[in-house]
C-alpha positions as CSV (number, residue, x, y, z in Angstrom):
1,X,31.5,36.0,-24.0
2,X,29.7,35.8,-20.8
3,X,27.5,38.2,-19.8
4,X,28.9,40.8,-17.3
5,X,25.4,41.8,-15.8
6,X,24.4,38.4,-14.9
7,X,24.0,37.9,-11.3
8,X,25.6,34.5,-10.0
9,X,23.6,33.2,-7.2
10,X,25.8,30.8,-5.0
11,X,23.1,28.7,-3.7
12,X,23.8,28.7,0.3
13,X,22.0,27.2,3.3
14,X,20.6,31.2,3.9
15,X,18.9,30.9,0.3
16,X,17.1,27.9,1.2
17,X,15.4,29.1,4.4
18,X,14.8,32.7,2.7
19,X,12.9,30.7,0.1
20,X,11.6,28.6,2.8
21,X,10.1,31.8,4.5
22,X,8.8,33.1,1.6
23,X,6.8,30.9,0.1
24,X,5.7,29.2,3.9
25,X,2.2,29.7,3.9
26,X,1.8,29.0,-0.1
27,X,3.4,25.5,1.0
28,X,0.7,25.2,3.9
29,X,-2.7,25.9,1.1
30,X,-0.3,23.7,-1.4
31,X,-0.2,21.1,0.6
32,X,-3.9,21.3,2.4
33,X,-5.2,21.2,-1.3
34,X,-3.3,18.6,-2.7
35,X,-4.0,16.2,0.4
36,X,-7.5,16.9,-0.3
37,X,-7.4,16.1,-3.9
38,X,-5.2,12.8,-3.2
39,X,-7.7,11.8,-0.4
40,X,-10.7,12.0,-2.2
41,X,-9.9,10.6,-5.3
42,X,-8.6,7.9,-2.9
43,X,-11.6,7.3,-1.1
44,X,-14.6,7.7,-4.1
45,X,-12.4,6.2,-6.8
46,X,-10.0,3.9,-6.2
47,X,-11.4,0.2,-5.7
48,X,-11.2,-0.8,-2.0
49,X,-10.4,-4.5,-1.0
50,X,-11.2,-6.2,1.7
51,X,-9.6,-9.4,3.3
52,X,-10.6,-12.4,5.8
53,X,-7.4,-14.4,7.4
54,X,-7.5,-17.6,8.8
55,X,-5.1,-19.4,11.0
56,X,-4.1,-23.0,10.7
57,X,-2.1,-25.1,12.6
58,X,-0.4,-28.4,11.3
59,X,-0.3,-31.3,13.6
60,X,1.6,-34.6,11.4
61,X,2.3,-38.2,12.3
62,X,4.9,-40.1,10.4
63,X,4.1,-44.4,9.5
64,X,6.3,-45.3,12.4
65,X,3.8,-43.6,14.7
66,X,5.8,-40.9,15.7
67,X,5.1,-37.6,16.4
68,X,6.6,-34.4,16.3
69,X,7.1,-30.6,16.4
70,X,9.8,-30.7,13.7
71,X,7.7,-33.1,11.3
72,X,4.7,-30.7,11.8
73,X,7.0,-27.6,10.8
74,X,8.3,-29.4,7.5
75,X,5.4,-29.9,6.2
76,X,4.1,-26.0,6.1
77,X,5.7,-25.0,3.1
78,X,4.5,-27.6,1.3
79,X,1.0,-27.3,2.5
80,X,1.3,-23.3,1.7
81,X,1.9,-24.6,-1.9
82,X,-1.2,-26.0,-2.3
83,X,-3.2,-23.7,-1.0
84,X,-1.2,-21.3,-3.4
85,X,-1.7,-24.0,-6.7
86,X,-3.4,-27.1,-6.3
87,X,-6.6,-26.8,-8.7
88,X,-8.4,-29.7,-6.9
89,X,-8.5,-27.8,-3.7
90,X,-9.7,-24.1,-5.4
91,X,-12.5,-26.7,-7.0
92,X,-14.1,-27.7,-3.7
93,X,-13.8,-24.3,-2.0
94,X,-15.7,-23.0,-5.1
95,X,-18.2,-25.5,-4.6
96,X,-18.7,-24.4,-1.6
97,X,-19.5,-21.0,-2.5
98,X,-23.1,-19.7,-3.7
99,X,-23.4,-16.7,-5.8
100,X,-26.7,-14.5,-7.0
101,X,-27.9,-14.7,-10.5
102,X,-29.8,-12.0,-12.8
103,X,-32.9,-13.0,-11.2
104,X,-31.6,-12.9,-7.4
105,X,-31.5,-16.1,-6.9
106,X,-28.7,-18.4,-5.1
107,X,-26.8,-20.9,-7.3
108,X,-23.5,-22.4,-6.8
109,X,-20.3,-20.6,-7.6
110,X,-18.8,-22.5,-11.4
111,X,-15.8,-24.4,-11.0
112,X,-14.4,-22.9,-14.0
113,X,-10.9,-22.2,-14.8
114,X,-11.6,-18.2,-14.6
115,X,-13.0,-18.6,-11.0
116,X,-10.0,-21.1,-10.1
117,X,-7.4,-19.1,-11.3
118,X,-9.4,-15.7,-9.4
119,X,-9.4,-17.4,-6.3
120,X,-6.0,-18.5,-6.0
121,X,-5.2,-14.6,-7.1
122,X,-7.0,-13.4,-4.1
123,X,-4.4,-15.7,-1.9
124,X,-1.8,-14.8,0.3
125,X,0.0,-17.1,2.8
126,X,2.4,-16.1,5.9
127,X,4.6,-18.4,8.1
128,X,7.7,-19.5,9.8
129,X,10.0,-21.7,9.0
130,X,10.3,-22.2,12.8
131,X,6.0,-23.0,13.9
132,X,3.6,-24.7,12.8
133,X,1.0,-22.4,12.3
134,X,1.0,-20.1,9.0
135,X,-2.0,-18.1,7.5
136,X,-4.3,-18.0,4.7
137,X,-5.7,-14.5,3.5
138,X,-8.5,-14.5,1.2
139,X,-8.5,-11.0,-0.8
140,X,-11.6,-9.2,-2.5
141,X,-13.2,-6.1,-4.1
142,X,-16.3,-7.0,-2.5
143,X,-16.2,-7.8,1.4
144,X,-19.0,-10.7,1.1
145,X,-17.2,-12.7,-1.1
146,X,-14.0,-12.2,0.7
147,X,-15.6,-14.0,3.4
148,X,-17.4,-16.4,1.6
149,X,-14.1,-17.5,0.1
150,X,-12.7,-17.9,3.7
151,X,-15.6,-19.4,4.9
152,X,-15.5,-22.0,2.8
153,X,-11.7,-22.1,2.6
154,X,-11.9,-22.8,6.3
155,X,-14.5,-25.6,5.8
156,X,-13.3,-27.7,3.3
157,X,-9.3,-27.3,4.1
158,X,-9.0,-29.4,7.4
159,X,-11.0,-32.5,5.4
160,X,-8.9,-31.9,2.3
161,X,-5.9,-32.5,3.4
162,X,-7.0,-35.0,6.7
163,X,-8.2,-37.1,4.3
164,X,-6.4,-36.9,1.1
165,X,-2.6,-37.7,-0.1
166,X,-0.7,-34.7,-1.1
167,X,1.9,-34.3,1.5
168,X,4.6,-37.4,2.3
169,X,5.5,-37.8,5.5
170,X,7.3,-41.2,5.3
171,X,10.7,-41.2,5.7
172,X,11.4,-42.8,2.4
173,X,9.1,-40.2,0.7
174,X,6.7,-42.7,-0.2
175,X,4.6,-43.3,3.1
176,X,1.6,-41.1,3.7
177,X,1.3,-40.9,7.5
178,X,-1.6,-38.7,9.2
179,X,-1.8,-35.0,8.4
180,X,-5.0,-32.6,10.0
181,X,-5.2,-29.2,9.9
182,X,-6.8,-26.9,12.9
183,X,-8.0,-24.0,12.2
184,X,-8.4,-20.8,14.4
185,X,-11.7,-20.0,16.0
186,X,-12.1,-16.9,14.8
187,X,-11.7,-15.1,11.8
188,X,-10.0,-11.4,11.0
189,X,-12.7,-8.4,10.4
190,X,-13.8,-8.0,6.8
191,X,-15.8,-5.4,6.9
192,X,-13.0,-2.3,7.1
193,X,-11.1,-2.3,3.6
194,X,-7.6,-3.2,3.4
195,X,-6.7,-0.8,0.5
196,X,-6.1,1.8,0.0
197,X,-4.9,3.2,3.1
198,X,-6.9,6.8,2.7
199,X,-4.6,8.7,5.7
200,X,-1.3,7.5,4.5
201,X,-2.1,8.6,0.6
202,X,-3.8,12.0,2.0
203,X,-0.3,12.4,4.1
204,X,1.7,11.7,1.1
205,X,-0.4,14.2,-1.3
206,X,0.2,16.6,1.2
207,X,3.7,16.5,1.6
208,X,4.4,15.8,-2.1
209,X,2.3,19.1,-2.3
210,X,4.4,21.6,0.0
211,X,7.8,20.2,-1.7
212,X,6.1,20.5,-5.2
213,X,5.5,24.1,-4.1
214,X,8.8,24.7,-2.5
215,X,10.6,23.6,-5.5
216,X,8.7,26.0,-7.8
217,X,9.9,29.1,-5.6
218,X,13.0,27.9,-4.9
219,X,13.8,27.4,-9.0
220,X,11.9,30.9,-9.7
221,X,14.0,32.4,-7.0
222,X,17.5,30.3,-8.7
223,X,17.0,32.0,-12.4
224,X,15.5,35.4,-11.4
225,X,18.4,38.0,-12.3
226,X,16.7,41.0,-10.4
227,X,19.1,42.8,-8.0
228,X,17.2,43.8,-5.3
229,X,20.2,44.3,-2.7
230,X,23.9,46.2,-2.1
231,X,25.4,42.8,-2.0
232,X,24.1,41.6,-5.5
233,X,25.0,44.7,-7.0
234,X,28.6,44.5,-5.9
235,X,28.7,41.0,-7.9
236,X,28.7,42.5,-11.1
237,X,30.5,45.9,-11.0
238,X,33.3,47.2,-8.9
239,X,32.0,50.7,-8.5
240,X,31.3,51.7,-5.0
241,X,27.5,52.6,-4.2
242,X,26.8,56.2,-3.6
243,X,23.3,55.9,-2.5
244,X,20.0,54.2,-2.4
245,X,16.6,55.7,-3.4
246,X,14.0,54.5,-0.8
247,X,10.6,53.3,-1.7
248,X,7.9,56.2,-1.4
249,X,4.2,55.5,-1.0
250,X,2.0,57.8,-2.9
251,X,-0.5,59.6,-1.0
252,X,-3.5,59.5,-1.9
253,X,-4.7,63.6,-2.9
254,X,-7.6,64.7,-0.5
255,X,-10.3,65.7,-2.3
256,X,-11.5,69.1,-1.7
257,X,-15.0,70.2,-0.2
């Protein structure tokens, strides 16, 4: 049998900003506090990155001698692959690459298949299908290796693929033809990290906060069964009021002399 004392709130746009008003300034501390919490962890414990990007250009000539905008443009994609999986390539970047030992001394970067696999990890390409320019960003924990991966990235790619065969550019598939690279003159700033984005987290813990906090009022205000008015009263019973006792403040007694 349902219960005839139980109030049924109807929940209507006025409950939301009564709830809204209510519990405004908890959702202000809610969310300063939370923002705080989500930015610092953020900033003291979540590993930054840091990234160097280059910028190449592709400039191909077919066997027939022929040159062209559209040859140059095919050949990205392909050339993105590599950078992406060819292990001969990751080899003589890494040998580029010097590195400190227990002792603080400089010795060359291993070409092992941990390191290989790490730095083509830390690579992300962009480009059009439309130019003939696309991008190489080298990604790290620690900013000086980031750009000592893109430094050497950026020394040995032109001569890598100037002089080797990887890419066809006959028309039968077969023929080699000429393929350089140019790179950019300069490279992207490595020394602000890339991630995490402290503001944007600190925004979103703050929001997250005030909704958190408006959804705890708005349910508490949902199931409480108090009647508090004339109107909530009426819900349940038929009866007409006959009065209202007012809210009295005690005084305080004065204490005599």
């Amino acid at each position: 049998m349902e219960n005839e004392n139980s109030v049924d709130r109807g929940i209507r746009l006025s409950d939301l900003w009564k709830v809204f008003k209510r519990c405004f300034l908890f959702m202000i501390c809610a969310a300063i506090l939370c923002g705080a919490v989500v930015g610092l962890y953020t900033e003291f414990f979540v590993s930054k990155e840091y990234a160097v990007t280059l910028k190449f250009k592709v400039k191909a000539v077919d066997t027939t001698g022929g040159a062209g905008q559209n040859l140059s443009v095919n050949c990205v994609p392909d050339i993105v692959e590599l950078f992406h999986s060819d292990t001969d390539l990751a080899k003589a970047v890494l040998s580029k690459m010097t590195t400190k030992n227990d002792k603080g001394e400089s010795i060359k970067v291993a070409t092992t298949p941990e390191n290989i696999t790490t730095l083509q990890e830390s690579l992300t390409s962009s480009y059009s299908t439309k130019s003939s320019v696309f991008t190489i960003t080298l990604t790290h924990t620690d900013a000086q290796v980031a750009y000592d991966m893109a430094v050497a990235m950026a020394d040995v790619a032109p001569s890598y693929f100037t002089n080797g065969n990887k890419i066809s550019l006959g028309s039968n598939g077969d023929d080699k033809g000429m393929l350089s690279l140019v790179r950019g003159a300069e490279m992207s700033n490595y020394t602000e990290p890339v991630y995490p984005h402290v503001l944007q987290t600190t925004l979103l813990g703050g929001i997250l906060g005030a909704i958190l906090c408006y959804a705890i009022f708005f349910l508490w205000y949902v199931f409480d069964t108090t009647i508090r008015t004339e109107e909530e009263l009426k819900q349940i019973c038929d009866y007409p009021v006959l009065g209202q006792i007012p809210e009295i403040e005690r005084e305080m007694p004065v204490s005599a002399k």
